[in-house]
Legacy VTK file of the C-alpha trace (Angstrom):
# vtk DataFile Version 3.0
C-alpha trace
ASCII
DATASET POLYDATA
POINTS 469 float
-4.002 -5.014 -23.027
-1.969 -2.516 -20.933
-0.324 -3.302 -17.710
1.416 -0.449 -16.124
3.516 -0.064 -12.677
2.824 3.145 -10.915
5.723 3.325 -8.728
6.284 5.634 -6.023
9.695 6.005 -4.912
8.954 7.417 -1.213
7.304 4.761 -0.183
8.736 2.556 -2.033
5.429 1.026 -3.441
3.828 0.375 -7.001
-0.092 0.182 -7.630
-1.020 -1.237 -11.183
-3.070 -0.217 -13.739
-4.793 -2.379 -16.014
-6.946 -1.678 -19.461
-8.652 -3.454 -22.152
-11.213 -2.429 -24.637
-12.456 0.464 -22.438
-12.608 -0.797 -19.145
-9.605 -0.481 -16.409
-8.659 -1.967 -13.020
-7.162 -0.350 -10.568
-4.589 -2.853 -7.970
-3.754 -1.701 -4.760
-3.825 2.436 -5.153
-2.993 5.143 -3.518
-4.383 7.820 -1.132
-4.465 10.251 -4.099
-6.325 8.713 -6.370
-6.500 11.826 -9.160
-3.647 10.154 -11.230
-5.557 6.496 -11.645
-8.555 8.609 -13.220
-6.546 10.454 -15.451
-5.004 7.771 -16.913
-8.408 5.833 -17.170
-9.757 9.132 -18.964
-6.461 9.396 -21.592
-7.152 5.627 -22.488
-11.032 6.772 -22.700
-11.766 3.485 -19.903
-14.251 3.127 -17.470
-12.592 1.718 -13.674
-14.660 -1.197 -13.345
-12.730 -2.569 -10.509
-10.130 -1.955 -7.550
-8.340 -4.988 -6.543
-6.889 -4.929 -3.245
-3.804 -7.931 -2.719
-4.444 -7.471 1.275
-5.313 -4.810 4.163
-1.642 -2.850 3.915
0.375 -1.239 6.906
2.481 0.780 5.296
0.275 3.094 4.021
-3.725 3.939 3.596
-5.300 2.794 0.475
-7.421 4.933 -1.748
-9.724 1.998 -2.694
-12.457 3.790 -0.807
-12.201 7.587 -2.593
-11.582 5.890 -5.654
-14.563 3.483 -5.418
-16.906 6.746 -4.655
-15.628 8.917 -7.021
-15.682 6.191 -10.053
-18.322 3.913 -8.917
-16.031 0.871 -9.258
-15.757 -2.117 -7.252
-14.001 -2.933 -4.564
-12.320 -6.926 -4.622
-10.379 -8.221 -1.595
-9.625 -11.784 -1.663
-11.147 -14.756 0.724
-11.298 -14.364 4.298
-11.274 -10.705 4.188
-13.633 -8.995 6.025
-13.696 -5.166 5.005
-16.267 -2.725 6.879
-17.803 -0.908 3.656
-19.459 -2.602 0.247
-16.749 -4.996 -1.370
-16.738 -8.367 -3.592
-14.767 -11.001 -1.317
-13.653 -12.941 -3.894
-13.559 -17.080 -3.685
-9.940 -18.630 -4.383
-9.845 -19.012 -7.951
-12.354 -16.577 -8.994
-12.056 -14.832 -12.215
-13.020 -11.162 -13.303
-13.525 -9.537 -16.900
-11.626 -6.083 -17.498
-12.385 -5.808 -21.355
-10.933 -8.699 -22.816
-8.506 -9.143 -19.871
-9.347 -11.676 -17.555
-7.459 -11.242 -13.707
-7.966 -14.575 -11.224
-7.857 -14.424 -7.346
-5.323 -16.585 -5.809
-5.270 -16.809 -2.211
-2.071 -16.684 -1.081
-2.035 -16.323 2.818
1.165 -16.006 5.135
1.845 -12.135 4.750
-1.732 -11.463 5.961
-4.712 -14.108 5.696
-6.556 -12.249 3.161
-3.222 -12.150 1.027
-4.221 -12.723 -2.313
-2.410 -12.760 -5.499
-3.916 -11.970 -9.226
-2.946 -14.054 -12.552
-3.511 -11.628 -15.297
-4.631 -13.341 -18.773
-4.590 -10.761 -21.912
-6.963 -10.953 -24.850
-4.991 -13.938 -26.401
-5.624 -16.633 -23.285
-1.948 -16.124 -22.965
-0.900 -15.979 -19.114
0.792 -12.532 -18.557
1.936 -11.928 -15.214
1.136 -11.750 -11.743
0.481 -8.997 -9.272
2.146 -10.932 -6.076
1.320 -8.015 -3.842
3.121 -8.448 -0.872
3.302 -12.486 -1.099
6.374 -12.499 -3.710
8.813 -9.685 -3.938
11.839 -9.191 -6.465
14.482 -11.074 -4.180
12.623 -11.586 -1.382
9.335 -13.106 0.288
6.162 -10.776 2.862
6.892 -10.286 6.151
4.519 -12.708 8.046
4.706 -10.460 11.526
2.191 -7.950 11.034
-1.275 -9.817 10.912
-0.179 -10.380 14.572
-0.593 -7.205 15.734
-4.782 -7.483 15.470
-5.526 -11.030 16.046
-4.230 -12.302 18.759
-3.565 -16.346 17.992
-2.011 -15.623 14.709
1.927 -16.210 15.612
4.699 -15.264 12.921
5.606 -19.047 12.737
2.158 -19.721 11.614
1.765 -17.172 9.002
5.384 -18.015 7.861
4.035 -21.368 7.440
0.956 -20.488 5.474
3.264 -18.649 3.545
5.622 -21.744 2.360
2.631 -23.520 1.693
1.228 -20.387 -0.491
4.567 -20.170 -2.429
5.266 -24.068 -3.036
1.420 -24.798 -3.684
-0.300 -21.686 -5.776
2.973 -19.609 -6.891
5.933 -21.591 -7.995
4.101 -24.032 -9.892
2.798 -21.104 -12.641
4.593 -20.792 -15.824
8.585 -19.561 -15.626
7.765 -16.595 -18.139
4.761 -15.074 -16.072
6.145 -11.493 -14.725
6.036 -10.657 -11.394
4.313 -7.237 -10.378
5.175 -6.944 -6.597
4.013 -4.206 -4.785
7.085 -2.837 -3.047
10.729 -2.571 -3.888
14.057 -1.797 -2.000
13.303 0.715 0.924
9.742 -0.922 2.078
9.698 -2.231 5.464
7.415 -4.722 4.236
10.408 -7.184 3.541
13.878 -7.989 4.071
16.477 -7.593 1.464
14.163 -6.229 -1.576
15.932 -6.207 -4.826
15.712 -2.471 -6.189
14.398 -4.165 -9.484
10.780 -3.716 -9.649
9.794 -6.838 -12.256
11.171 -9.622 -13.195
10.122 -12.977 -14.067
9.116 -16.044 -12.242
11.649 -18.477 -13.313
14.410 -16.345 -12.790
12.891 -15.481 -9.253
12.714 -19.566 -8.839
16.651 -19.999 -9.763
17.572 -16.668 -7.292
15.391 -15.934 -4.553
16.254 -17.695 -1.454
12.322 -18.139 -0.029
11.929 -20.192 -3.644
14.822 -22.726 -3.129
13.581 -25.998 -4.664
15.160 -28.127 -2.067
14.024 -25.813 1.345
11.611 -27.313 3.796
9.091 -25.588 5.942
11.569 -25.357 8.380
14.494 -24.026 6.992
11.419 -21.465 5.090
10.257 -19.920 8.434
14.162 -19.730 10.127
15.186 -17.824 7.854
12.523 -15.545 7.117
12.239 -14.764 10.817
15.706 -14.812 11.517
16.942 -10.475 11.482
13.219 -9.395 11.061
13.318 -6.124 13.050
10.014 -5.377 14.943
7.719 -3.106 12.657
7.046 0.487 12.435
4.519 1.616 15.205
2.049 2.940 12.667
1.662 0.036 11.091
-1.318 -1.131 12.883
-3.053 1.937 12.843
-3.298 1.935 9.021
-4.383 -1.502 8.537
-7.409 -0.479 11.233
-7.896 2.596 8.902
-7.892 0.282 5.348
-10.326 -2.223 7.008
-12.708 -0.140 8.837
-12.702 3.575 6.309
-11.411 7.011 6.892
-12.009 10.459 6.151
-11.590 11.443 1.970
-8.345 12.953 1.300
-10.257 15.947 0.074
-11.218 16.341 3.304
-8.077 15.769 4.806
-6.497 18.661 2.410
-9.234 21.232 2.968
-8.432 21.015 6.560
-4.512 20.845 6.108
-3.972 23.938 3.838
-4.705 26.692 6.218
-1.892 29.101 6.319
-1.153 30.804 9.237
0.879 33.794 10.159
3.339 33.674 13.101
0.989 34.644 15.991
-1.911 32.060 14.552
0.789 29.722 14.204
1.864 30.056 18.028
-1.503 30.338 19.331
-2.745 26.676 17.590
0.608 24.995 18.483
-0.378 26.030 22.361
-3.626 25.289 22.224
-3.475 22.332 20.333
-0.478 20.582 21.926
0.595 20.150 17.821
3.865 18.385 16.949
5.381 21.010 15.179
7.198 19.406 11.775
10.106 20.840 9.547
10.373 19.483 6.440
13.141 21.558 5.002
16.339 19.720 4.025
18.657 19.257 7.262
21.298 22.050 6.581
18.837 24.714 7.001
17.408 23.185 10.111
20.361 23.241 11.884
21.000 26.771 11.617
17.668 27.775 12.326
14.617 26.274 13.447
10.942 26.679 15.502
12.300 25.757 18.900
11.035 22.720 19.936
10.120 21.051 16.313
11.369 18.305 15.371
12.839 17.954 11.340
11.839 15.080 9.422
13.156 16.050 5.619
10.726 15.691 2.697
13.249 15.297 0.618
14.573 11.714 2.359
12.410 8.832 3.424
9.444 10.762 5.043
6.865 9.254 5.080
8.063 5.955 6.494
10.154 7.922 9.008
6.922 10.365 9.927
5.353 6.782 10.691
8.170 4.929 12.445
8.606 7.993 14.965
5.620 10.146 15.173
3.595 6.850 15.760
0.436 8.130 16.751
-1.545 8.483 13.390
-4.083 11.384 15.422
-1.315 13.567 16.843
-2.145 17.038 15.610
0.489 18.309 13.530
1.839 21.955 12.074
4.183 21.984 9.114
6.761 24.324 8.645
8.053 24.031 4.854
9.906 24.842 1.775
7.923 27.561 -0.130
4.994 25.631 -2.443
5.834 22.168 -0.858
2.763 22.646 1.486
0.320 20.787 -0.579
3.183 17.838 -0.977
3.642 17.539 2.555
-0.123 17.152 3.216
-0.480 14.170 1.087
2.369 12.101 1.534
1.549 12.552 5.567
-2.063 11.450 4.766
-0.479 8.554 2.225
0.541 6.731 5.728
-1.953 7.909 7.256
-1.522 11.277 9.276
-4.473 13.083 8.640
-4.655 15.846 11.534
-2.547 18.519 9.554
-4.026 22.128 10.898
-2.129 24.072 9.221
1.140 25.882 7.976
3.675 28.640 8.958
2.776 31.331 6.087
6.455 32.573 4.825
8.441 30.108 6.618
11.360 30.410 8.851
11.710 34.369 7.663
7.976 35.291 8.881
8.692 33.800 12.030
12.022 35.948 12.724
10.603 38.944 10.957
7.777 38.472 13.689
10.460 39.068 16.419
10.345 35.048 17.483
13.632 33.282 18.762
15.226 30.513 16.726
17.264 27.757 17.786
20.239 25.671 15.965
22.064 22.480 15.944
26.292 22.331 16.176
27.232 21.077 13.463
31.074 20.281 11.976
32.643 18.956 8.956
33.877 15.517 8.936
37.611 16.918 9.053
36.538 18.678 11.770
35.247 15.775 13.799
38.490 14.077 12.603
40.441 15.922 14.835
37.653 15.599 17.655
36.346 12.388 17.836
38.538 11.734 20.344
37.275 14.015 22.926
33.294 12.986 23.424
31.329 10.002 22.796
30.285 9.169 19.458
26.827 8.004 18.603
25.880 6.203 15.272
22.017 6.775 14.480
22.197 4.156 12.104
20.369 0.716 11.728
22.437 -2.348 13.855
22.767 -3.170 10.329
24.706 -0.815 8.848
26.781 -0.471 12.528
27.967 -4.050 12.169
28.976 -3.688 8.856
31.687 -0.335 9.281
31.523 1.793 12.142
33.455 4.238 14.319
35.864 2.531 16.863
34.736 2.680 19.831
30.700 4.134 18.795
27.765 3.268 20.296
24.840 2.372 18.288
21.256 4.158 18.746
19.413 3.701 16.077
17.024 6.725 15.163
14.326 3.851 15.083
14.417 3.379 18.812
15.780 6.607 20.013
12.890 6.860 22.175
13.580 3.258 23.556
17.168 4.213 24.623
16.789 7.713 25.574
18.702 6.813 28.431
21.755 5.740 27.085
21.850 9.209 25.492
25.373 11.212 27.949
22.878 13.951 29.515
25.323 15.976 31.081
28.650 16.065 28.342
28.758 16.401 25.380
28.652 14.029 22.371
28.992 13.475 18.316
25.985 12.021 16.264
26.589 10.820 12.884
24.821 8.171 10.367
25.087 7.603 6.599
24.686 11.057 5.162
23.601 13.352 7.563
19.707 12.882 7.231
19.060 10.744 10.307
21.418 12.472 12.523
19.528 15.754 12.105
16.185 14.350 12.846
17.747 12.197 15.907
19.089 15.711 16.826
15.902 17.301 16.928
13.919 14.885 18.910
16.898 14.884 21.228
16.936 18.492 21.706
13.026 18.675 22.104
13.054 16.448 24.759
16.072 18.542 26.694
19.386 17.721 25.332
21.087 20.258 23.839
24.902 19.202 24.074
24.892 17.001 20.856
27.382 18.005 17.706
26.059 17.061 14.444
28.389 15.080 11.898
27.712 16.524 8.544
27.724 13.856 5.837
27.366 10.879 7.900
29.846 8.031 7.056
29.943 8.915 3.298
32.053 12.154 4.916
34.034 10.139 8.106
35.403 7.418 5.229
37.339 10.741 3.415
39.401 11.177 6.982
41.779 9.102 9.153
39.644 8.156 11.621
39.805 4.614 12.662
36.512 2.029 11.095
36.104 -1.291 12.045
36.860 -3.607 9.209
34.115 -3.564 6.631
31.715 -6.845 6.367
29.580 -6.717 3.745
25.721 -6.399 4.972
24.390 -9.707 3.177
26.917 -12.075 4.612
25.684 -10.884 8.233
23.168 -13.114 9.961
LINES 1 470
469 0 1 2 3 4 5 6 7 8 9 10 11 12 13 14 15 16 17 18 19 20 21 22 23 24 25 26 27 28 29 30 31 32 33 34 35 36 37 38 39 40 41 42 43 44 45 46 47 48 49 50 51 52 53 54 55 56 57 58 59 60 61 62 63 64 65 66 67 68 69 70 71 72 73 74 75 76 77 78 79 80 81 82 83 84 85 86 87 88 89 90 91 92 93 94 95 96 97 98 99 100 101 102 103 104 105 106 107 108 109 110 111 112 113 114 115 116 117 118 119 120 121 122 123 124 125 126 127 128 129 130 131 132 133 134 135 136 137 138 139 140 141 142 143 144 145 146 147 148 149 150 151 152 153 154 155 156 157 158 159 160 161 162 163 164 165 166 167 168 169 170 171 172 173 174 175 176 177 178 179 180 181 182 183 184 185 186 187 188 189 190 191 192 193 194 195 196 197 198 199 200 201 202 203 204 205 206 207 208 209 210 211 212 213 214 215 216 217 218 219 220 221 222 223 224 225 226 227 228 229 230 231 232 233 234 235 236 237 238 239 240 241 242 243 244 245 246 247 248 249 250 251 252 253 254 255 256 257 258 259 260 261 262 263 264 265 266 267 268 269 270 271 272 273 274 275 276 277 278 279 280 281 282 283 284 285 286 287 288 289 290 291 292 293 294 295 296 297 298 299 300 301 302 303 304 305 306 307 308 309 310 311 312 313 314 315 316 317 318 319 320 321 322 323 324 325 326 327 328 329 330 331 332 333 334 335 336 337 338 339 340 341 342 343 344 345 346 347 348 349 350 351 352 353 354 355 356 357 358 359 360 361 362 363 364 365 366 367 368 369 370 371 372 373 374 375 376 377 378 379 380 381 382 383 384 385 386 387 388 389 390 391 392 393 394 395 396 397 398 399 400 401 402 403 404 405 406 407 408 409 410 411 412 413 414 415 416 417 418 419 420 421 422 423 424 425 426 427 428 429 430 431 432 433 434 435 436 437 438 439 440 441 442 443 444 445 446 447 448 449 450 451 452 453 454 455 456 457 458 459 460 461 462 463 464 465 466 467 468
């Protein structure tokens, strides 16, 4: 038997592949769904099935190209109620991949249809278990999403299915089973996720808080609510797309990869009302850029941050981007589920100014120089209430990039201020949405906070981020 992880480090998610004696299963893939049938084809394996641990949020499945273009199965588990040909598997229902055999556990609390699956090798020896987003390495689902299409499902509810999935069909499995979780440290599909991708079930008894022996349902739901931050807008949108179907990511591309010179480029952006997307790294946005478009970095958390502020999975889009990153940029927008890419700007930045069209830029200044500054001009910290509790600038105010466009208002219109976060990733793209929607008297902090610690500028004392409640 083989069992591999498939990890993908943007989103922060892992699909699984399984094979044994020429057949292969496929859990919870991917929009591009190329890599799954290579690896079947090196092992010389048929995909017999695609298992699917619950309708995700964070990104759009590729159950449905992978189903047509292998002629494998699709398997939710109970309750699920998919709009295209699937097996809805029964709670306990088992399901032959060579010698391998892989049982559906329903495991509701994250979703309804959450469903776990105990993989048994050729032996009869228990293996592991893909937990999906029930179990994570350190931490537990987050039981607030579910909400967001059916209407009498509360968080406190789910939470409570939840304990009762944990306590009841999870912890009592055997301490050496590993756990294959579908997201790691940097999903927003959890808490406090452990960067650690595996790891095994007794250990996860003896150190992750949602498995304390001794917690009741009560204490279980406090504190699994308590510090859960609303979710990312797109998030519903993508479970609609996984449950009801979508347009094949060949599709998707064929559209997406039209180059188009300067004047095209203008002429579709007008037309089109298209968000206009940079995804070059932050330095050479701000000193020079489309006027008007806003930078989200490919080289940082895109996706998730394409999702979190773009929000509206149909907004037409045109990418300006690092030379041969065109065809990247397509699919990790279509991974969560932002398929109306028309096109990109042919030679980049340089065609456009070679063209005769005006750039604009973003101040920016070193950390030393902001040093002797930061005194003159509000200071705003882009970075999550989190981090801002933890160490920040005296005397700062917190906007967090998340909900920029929630507290637009609190932005000083009329002097001028400093931005700042960790690095200098998040301040650039808070710059750029700023500046597109009229403000134009912000000073980028290069380097975030790794660069303001180096000076003499006065921090709050530092509290470590897991003692804060």
């Amino acid at each position: 038997m083989k069992i591999e992880q498939i990890y993908t480090g943007c989103i922060a998610h892992a699909a699984y592949y399984i094979e044994s004696n020429g057949e292969a299963a496929i859990v919870d893939p991917l929009r591009e769904v190329q890599p799954y049938m290579d690896r079947a084809q090196k092992d010389n394996a048929k995909i017999k099935y695609i298992f699917e641990t619950h309708f995700h949020a964070d990104f759009v499945s590729g159950h449905l190209d992978l189903a047509k273009k292998t002629g494998a199965s699709i398997v939710y588990g109970p309750t699920a109620k998919p709009n295209f040909d699937s097996i809805v598997a029964t709670d306990g229902q088992e399901f032959k991949v060579g010698g391998v055999t892989i049982k559906a556990i329903h495991t509701p609390g994250h979703t309804l249809e959450s469903t776990c699956y105990l993989v048994t090798d050729e032996t009869g020896k228990q293996h592991g278990i893909i937990t999906g987003d029930t179990l994570f390495i350190g931490d537990v689902g987050r039981p607030d999403l579910a909400q967001e299409l059916v209407e009498d499902l509360t968080q406190e509810l789910l939470a409570s299915h939840l304990y009762d999935s944990l306590r009841n069909k999870i912890m009592p499995l055997s301490d050496d089973l590993i756990v294959y979780p579908n997201h790691g440290a940097g999903s927003a599909c959890g808490k406090n996720m452990s960067k650690e991708t595996t790891d095994t079930l007794g250990n996860q008894k003896k150190v992750n808080y949602a498995l304390r022996a001794d917690m009741t349902k009560e204490e279980f739901i406090k504190e699994l609510l308590d510090g859960l931050t609303p979710p990312p807008a797109y998030f519903p949108q993508n479970v609609l797309m996984n449950i009801q179907g979508y347009e094949s990511l060949d599709a998707v591309m064929s559209k997406a990869e039209t180059p188009l010179h300067p004047k095209e480029f203008e002429a579709v952006a007008n037309q089109t009302d298209a968000l206009v997307l940079d995804v070059r790294n932050e330095n050479d946005f701000v000193k020079e850029h489309v006027p008007g478009s806003i930078f989200i970095g490919l080289h940082g958390q895109f996706a998730p941050w394409v999702g979190a502020l773009i929000r509206d999975t149909k907004q037409p889009i045109l990418l300006i981007t690092p030379e041969g990153k065109e065809v990247e940029t397509i699919t990790r927008l279509s991974r969560v589920g932002f398929d109306n890419t028309l096109g990109f700007l042919l030679g980049g930045i340089e065609a456009w100014k070679a063209a005769g069209y005006e750039t604009d830029s973003i101040e920016s200044i070193s950390p030393e120089v902001f040093a002797a500054q930061y005194e003159t001009a509000p200071v705003i910290d882009s970075r999550k209430p989190g981090e801002f509790t933890a160490e920040h600038v005296v005397n700062a105010k917190n906007i967090p990039l998340d909900y920029v466009n929630e507290q637009l208002a609190e932005v000083p219109k009329d002097e001028k201020f400093f931005i700042h976060c960790a690095g200098g990733y998040r301040s650039v793209i808070m710059s750029s949405i700023l500046k597109a929607r009229g403000y134009h008297n912000m000073i980028n902090v290069e380097k975030g906070m790794s660069g303001i610690r180096t000076t003499d500028i006065p921090l709050t004392v530092f509290v470590c981020p897991s003692t804060l409640k």
